[in-house]
C-alpha positions as CSV (number, residue, x, y, z in Angstrom):
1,X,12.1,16.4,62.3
2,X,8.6,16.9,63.1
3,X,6.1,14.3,61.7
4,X,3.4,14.5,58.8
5,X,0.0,13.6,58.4
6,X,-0.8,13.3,54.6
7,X,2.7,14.9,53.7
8,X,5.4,15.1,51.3
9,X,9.2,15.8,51.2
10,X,11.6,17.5,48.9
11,X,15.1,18.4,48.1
12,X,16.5,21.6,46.9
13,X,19.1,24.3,47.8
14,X,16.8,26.6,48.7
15,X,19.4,29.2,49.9
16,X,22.1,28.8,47.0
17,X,24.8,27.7,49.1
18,X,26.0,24.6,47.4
19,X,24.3,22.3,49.2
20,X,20.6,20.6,49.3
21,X,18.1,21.8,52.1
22,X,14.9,20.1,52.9
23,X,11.2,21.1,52.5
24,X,8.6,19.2,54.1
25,X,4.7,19.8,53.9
26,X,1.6,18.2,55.2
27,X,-1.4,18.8,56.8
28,X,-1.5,22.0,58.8
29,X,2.5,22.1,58.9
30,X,5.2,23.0,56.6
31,X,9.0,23.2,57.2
32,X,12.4,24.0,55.9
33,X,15.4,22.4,57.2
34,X,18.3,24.2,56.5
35,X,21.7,22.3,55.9
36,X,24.6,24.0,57.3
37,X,27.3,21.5,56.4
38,X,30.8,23.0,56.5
39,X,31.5,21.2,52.9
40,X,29.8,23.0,49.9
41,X,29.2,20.9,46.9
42,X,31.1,21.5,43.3
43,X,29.1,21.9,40.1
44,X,30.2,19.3,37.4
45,X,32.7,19.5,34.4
46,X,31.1,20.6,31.5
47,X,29.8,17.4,28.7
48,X,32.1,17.5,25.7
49,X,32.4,15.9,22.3
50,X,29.2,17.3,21.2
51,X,27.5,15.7,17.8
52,X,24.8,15.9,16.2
53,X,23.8,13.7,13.4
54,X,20.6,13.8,11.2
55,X,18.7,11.1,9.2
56,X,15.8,12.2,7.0
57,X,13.5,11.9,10.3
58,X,15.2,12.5,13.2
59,X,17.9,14.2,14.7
60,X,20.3,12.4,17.4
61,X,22.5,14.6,19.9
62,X,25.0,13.0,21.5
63,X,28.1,14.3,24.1
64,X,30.9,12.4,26.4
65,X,30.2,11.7,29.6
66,X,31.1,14.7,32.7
67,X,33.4,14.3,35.5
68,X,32.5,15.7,39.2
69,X,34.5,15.9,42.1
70,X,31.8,14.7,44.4
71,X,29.2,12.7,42.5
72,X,30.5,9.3,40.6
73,X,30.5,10.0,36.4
74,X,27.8,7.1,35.9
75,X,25.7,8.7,38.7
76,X,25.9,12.0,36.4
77,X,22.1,13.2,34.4
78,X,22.3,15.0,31.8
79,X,19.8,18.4,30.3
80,X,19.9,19.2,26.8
81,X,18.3,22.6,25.6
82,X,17.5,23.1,22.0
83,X,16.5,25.9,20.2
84,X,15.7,27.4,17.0
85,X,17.7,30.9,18.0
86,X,21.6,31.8,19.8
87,X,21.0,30.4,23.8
88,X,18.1,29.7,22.8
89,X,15.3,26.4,23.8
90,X,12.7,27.3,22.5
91,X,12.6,23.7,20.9
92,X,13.6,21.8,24.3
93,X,13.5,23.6,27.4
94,X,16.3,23.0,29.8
95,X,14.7,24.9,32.8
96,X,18.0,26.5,33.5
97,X,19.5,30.0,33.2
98,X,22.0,30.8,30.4
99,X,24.9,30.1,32.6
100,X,23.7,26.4,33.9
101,X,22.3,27.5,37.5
102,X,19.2,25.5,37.3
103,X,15.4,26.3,37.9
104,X,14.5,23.1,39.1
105,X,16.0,20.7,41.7
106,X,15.4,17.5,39.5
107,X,17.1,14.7,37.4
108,X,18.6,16.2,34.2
109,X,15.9,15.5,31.1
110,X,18.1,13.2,29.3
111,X,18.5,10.8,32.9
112,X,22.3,9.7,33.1
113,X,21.8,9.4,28.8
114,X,24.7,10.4,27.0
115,X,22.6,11.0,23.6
116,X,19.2,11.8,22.4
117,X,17.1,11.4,19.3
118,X,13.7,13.1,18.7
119,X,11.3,13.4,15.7
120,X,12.0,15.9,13.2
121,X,9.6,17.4,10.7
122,X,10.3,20.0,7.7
123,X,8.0,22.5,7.0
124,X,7.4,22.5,3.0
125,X,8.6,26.5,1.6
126,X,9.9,27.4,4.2
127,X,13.5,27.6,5.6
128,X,14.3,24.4,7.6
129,X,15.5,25.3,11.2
130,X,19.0,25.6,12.2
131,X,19.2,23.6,15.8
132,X,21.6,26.0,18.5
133,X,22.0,23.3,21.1
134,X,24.0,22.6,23.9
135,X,23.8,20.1,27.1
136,X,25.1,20.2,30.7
137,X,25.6,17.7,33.6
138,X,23.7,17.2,36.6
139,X,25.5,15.8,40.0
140,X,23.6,14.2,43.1
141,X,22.7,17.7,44.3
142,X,21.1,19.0,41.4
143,X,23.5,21.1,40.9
144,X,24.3,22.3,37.2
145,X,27.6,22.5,35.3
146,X,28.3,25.1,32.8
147,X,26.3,24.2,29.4
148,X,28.9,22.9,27.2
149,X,30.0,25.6,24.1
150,X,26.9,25.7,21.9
151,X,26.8,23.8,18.5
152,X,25.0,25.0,15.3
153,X,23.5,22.1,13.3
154,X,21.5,22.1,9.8
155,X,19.4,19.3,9.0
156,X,20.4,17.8,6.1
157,X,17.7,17.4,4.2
158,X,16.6,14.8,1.9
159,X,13.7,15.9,-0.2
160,X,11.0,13.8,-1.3
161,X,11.3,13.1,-5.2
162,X,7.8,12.7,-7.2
163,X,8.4,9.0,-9.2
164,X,6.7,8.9,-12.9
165,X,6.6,5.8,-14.4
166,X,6.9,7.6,-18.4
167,X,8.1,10.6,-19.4
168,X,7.8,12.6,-22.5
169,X,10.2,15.2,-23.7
170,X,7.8,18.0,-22.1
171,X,7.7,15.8,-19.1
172,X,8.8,17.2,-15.2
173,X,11.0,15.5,-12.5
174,X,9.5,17.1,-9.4
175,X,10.4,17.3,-5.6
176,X,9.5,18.8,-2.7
177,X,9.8,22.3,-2.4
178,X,12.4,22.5,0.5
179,X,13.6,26.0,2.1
180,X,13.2,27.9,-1.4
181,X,14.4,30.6,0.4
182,X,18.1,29.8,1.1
183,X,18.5,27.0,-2.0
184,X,21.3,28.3,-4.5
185,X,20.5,26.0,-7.0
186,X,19.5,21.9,-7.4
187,X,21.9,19.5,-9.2
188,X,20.2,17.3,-11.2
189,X,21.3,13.9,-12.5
190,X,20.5,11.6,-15.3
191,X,21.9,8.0,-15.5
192,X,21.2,4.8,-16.9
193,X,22.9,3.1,-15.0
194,X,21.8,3.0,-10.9
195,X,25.6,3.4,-9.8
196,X,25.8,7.0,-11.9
197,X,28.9,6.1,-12.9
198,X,28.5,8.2,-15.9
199,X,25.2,10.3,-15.8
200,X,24.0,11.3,-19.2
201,X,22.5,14.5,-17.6
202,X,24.5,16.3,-14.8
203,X,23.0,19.7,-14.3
204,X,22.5,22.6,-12.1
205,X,18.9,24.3,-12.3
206,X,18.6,28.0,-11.0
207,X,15.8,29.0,-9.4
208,X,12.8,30.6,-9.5
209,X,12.7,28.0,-13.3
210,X,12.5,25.0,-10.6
211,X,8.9,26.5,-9.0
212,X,6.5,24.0,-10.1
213,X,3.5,24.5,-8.0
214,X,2.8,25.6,-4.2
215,X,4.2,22.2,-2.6
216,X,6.3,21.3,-5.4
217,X,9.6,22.2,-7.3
218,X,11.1,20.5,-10.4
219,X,12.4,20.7,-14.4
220,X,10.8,20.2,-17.2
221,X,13.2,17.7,-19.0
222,X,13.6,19.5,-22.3
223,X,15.2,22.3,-20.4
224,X,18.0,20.9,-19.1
225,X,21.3,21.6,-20.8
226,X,22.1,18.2,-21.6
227,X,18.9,16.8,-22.4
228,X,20.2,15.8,-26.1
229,X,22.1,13.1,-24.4
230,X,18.7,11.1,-23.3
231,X,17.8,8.1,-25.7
232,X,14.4,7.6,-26.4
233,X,12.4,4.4,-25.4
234,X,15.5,3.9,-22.6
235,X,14.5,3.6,-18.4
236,X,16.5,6.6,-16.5
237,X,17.1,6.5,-12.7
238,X,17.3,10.4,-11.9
239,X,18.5,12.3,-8.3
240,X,18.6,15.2,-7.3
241,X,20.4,17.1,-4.5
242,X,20.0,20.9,-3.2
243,X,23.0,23.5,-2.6
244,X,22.3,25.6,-0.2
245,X,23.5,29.5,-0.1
246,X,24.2,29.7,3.4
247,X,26.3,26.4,3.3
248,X,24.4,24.0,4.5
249,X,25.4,20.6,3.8
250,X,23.1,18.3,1.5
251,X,23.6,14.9,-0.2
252,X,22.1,13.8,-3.6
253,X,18.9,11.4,-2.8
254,X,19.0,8.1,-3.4
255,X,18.9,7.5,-6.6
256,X,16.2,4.6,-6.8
257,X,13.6,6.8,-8.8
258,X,13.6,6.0,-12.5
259,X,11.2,6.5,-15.7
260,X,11.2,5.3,-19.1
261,X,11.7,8.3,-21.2
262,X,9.8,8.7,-24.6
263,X,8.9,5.2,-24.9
264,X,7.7,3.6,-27.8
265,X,4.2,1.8,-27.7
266,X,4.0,-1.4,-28.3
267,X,1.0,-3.3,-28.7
268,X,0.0,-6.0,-25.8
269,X,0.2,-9.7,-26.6
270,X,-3.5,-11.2,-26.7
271,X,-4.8,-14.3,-23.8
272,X,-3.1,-17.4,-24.7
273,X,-4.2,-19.7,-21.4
274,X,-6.3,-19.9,-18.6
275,X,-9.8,-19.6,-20.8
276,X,-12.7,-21.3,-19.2
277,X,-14.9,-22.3,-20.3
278,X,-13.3,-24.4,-23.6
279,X,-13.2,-26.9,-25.9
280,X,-17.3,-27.1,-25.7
281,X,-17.6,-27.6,-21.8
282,X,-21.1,-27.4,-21.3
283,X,-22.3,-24.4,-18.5
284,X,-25.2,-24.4,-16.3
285,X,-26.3,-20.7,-16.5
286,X,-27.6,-19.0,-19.5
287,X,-25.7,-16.0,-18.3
288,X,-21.8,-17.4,-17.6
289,X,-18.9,-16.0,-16.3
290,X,-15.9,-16.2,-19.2
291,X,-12.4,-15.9,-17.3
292,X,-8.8,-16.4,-18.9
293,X,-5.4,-15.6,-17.7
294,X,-3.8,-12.3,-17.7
295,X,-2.3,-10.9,-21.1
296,X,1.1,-9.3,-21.0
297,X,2.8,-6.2,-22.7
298,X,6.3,-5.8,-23.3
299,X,6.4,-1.9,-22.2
300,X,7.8,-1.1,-19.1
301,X,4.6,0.4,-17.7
302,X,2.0,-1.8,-18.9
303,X,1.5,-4.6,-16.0
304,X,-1.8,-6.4,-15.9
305,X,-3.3,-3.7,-13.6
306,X,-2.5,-1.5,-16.7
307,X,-4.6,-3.8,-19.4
308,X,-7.8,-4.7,-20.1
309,X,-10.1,-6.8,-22.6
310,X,-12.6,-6.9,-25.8
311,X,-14.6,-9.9,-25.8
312,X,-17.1,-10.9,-28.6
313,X,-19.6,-13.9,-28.1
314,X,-21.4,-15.6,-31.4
315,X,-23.7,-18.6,-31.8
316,X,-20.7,-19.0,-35.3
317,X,-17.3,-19.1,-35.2
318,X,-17.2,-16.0,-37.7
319,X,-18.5,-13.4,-35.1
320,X,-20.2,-11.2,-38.3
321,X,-23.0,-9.9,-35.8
322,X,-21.8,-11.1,-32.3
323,X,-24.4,-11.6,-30.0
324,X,-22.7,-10.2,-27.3
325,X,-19.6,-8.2,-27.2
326,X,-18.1,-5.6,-24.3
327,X,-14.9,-4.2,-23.1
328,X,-13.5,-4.9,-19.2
329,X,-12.1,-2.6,-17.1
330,X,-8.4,-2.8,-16.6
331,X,-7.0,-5.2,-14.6
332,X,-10.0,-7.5,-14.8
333,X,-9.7,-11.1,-16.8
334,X,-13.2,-12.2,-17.3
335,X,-16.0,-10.8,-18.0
336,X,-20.0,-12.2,-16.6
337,X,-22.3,-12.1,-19.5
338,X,-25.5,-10.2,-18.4
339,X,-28.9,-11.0,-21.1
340,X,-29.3,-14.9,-21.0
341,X,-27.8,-17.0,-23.7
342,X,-30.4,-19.2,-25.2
343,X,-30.4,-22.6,-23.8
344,X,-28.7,-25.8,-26.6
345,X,-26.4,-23.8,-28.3
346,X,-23.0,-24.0,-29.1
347,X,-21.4,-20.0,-28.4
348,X,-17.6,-19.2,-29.5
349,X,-15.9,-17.0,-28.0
350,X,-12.8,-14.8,-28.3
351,X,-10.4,-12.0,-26.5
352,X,-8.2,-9.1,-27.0
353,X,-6.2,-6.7,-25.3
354,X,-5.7,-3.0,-24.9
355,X,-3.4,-1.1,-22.9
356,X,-3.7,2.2,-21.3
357,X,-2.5,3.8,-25.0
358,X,-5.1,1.8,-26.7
359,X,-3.0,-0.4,-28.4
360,X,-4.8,-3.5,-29.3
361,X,-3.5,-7.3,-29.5
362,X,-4.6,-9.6,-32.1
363,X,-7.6,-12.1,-31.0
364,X,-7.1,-15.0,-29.0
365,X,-7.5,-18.3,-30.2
366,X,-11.4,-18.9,-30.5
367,X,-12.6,-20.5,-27.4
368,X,-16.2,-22.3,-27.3
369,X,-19.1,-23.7,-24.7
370,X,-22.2,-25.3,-24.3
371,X,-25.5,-23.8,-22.8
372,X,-27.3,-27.2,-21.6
373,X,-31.3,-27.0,-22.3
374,X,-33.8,-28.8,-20.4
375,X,-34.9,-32.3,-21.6
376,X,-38.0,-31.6,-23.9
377,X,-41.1,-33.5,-24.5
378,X,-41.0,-35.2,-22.0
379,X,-44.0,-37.9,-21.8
380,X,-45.5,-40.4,-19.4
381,X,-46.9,-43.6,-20.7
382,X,-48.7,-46.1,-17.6
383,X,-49.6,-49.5,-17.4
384,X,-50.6,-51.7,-14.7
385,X,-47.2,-52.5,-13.5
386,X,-45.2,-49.4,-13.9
387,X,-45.1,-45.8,-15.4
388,X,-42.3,-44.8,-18.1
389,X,-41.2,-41.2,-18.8
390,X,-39.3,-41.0,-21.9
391,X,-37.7,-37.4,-23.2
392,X,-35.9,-36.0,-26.0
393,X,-31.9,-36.3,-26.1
394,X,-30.6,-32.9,-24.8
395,X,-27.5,-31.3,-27.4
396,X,-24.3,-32.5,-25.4
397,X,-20.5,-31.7,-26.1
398,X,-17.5,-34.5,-26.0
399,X,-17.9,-34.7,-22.1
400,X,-21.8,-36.8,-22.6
401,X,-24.9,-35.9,-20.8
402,X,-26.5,-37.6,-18.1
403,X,-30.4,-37.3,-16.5
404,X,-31.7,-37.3,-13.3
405,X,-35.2,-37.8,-12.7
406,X,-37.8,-36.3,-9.9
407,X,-41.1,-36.5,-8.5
408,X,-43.2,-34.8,-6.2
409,X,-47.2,-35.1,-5.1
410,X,-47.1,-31.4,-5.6
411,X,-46.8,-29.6,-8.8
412,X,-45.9,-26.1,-7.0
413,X,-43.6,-27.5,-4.6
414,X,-40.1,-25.5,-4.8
415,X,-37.3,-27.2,-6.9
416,X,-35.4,-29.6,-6.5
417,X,-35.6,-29.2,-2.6
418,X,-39.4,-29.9,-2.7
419,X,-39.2,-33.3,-4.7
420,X,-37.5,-36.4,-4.3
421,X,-34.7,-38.0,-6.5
422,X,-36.2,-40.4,-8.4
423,X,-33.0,-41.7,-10.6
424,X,-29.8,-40.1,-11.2
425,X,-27.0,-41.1,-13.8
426,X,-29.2,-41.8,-16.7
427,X,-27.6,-42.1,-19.4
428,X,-30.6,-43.4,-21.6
429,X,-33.7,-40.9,-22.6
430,X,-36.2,-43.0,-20.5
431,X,-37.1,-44.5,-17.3
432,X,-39.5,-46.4,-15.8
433,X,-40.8,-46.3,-12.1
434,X,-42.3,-49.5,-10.7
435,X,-43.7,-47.8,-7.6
436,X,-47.0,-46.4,-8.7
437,X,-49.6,-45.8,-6.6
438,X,-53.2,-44.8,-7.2
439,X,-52.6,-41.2,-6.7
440,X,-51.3,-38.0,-8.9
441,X,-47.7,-38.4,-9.1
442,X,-45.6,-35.0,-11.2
443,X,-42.1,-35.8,-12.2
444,X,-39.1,-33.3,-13.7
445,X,-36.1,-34.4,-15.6
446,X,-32.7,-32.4,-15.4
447,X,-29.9,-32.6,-17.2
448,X,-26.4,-32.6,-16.4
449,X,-22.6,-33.4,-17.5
450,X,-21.1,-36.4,-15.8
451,X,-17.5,-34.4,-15.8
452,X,-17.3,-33.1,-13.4
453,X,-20.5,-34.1,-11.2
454,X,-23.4,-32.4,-12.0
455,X,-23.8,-29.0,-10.4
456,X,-26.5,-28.5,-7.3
457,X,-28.3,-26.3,-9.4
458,X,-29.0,-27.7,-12.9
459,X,-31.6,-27.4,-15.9
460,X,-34.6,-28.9,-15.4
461,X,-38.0,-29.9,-17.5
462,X,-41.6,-28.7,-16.8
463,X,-43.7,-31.1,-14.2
464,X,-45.0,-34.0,-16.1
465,X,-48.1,-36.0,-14.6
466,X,-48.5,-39.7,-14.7
């Protein structure tokens, strides 16, 4: 053979005659060199056992292996050609005439693979496709066997059912509007029982009734022959399956959708835990965040994502005029107050729930807090030996109060990181600081509770000056 700069080889039976011929190319040269061995090679047997098999997204082909009188059965590839007509592949492309002569001297598409699976997608309306497939072997010489007899498979199809948590008497089950074209009718079933052991609907629905909307298709449940049978304020698991007039095969969907039919309000059970603050814990902000724990509601449908809250706050445990009151959007357990408390007073508190009907719970139990104030009056008295500040007792709840006392040289410096602790723990409305000095000393009192420690940012009084 003559040698190549920048070339390339290749098989093929360029003249038909059974066996493989060789085609070389490169630069300024290209060659054929014919084979003219005695011997002519045999096309493969033809794959058999074709199956097809469907799941609701895919569609797996598989066949048994070919024989060949020249090539080894596991050195064997394999070309599948699908399409949507008779012969047809205009799906998958074999690259080979109707009678398996192929177009290509390659590897079958399908390698030596004895099945295939590929991605299948329904078109909504529409008539699903019916597959015409068929698959042939490929030997050592590219040679192709006869495509094996062609099959005719139907997808079977599992539409996609619409779950509704409640449904009233004028309520719809819906689906997907499959093939409307070809379905005969769709058999409906109502159980309350997952098994369907005894389904308290078992229907058929003609169409064009089912046509709910472009996408969609469904029943309305009062129309259904043996809707008398349904029990209100009961959960139903439904299915559905399609019959097809041009016999395809379908199966009934799986059964897990359910609904709870005519149900019955009932009203939601009102906070019982998780309040905070309580029991007259005192809070550092005039406008505080008031949490509990989640209420609960014995309807089927009514989760905690399906609830929310009326809070009142009053300065009296009578809430005639409350001082604050607002309602949370579901699913949300607390509530920040947003125009400042006033600071020393005692608030109460109390909850209740609505659900998505508007049902209302009863109140809580009343629940009640502490706004802390800043020490008041606070005054300096000075001798030679030390200077006292002395204050006014600050309201306090159960837990106590404690003080903490600063100074700065400046007035205007930024608080508390601008002054220096002076004391901290007081438990007494005075304090005396021996470390005078001649110059203009400005102290500020805060107060606190000792349970837990006092928060970084806490009330504080005005500067006083020694």
């Amino acid at each position: 053979m003559t040698g190549l700069v920048n070339g390339s080889v290749a098989w093929g039976d360029y003249d038909n005659d059974g066996d493989l011929d060789i085609l070389l190319a490169g630069y300024d040269i290209t060659s054929i060199y014919r084979n003219n061995a005695a011997i002519a090679n045999t096309v493969p047997t033809s794959p058999t056992g074709l199956t097809a098999n469907f799941t609701k997204n895919s569609l797996a082909f598989s066949w048994n292996a070919a024989t060949d009188d020249e090539t080894p059965s596991s050195g064997l590839t394999y070309n599948l050609r699908v399409g949507s007509t008779s012969g047809g592949d205009e799906i998958f492309s074999s690259m080979a005439q109707s009678d398996g002569w192929r177009k290509v001297p390659r590897l079958g598409s399908q390698n030596h693979n004895t099945e295939w699976t590929f991605d299948v997608t329904y078109p909504f309306q529409t008539s699903s496709v019916v597959y015409y497939w068929s698959v042939q072997a490929i030997d050592n010489c590219f040679a192709g066997s006869p495509f094996a007899s062609e099959q005719v498979s139907n997808p079977v199809l599992y539409p996609c059912l619409i779950n509704a948590d409640e449904q009233r008497p004028t309520g719809t089950l819906l689906w997907e509007a499959n093939s409307l074209d070809v379905i005969a009718d769709y058999q409906v079933q109502i159980d309350d029982n997952p098994d369907f052991s005894s389904p308290e609907v078992d229907d058929n629905v003609l169409p064009p009734n089912p046509r709910i909307t472009e996408l969609y298709a469904g029943v309305r449940l009062n129309t259904l022959p043996d809707y008398g049978n349904l029990a209100d304020d009961t959960v139903y698991y439904w299915r559905m399956k399609p019959n097809y007039s041009n016999g395809w095969t379908s199966v009934f969907t799986d059964g897990t959708a359910h609904f709870f039919f005519n149900m019955i309000n009932t009203a939601p059970d009102a906070p019982i835990s998780g309040f905070s603050p309580a029991n007259d814990e005192a809070v550092y902000s005039l406008t505080p965040i008031l949490s509990w724990g989640n209420a609960s509601d014995p309807d089927f449908s009514d989760d905690s994502d399906h609830l929310k809250y009326c809070v009142e706050v009053d300065t009296t445990d009578t809430f005639v005029a409350p001082v604050y009151s607002v309602i949370t959007v579901f699913g949300q357990p607390y509530i920040q107050i947003e125009s400042n408390l006033l600071a020393g007073y005692r608030y109460y508190y109390r909850v209740k729930t609505v659900d998505n009907e508007l049902a209302e719970s009863d109140w809580s139990a009343i629940q009640q807090f502490i706004t802390l104030m800043p020490p008041q009056n606070v005054t300096i008295t000075r001798n030679d030996a030390s200077v006292t500040i002395s204050w006014d007792s600050v309201p306090y709840n159960s837990r106590g109060v404690i003080y903490t006392v600063y100074s700065s040289n400046d007035p205007n410096a930024e608080f508390p990181d601008g002054w220096a602790v002076e004391a901290v723990n007081l438990n007494t409305t005075s304090w005396s600081d021996l470390s005078t000095s001649s110059c203009s000393k400005f102290y500020r009192v805060t107060a606190g509770s000792p349970f837990p420690e006092p928060l970084p940012i806490r009330i504080g009084s005005e500067p006083a000056c020694n």
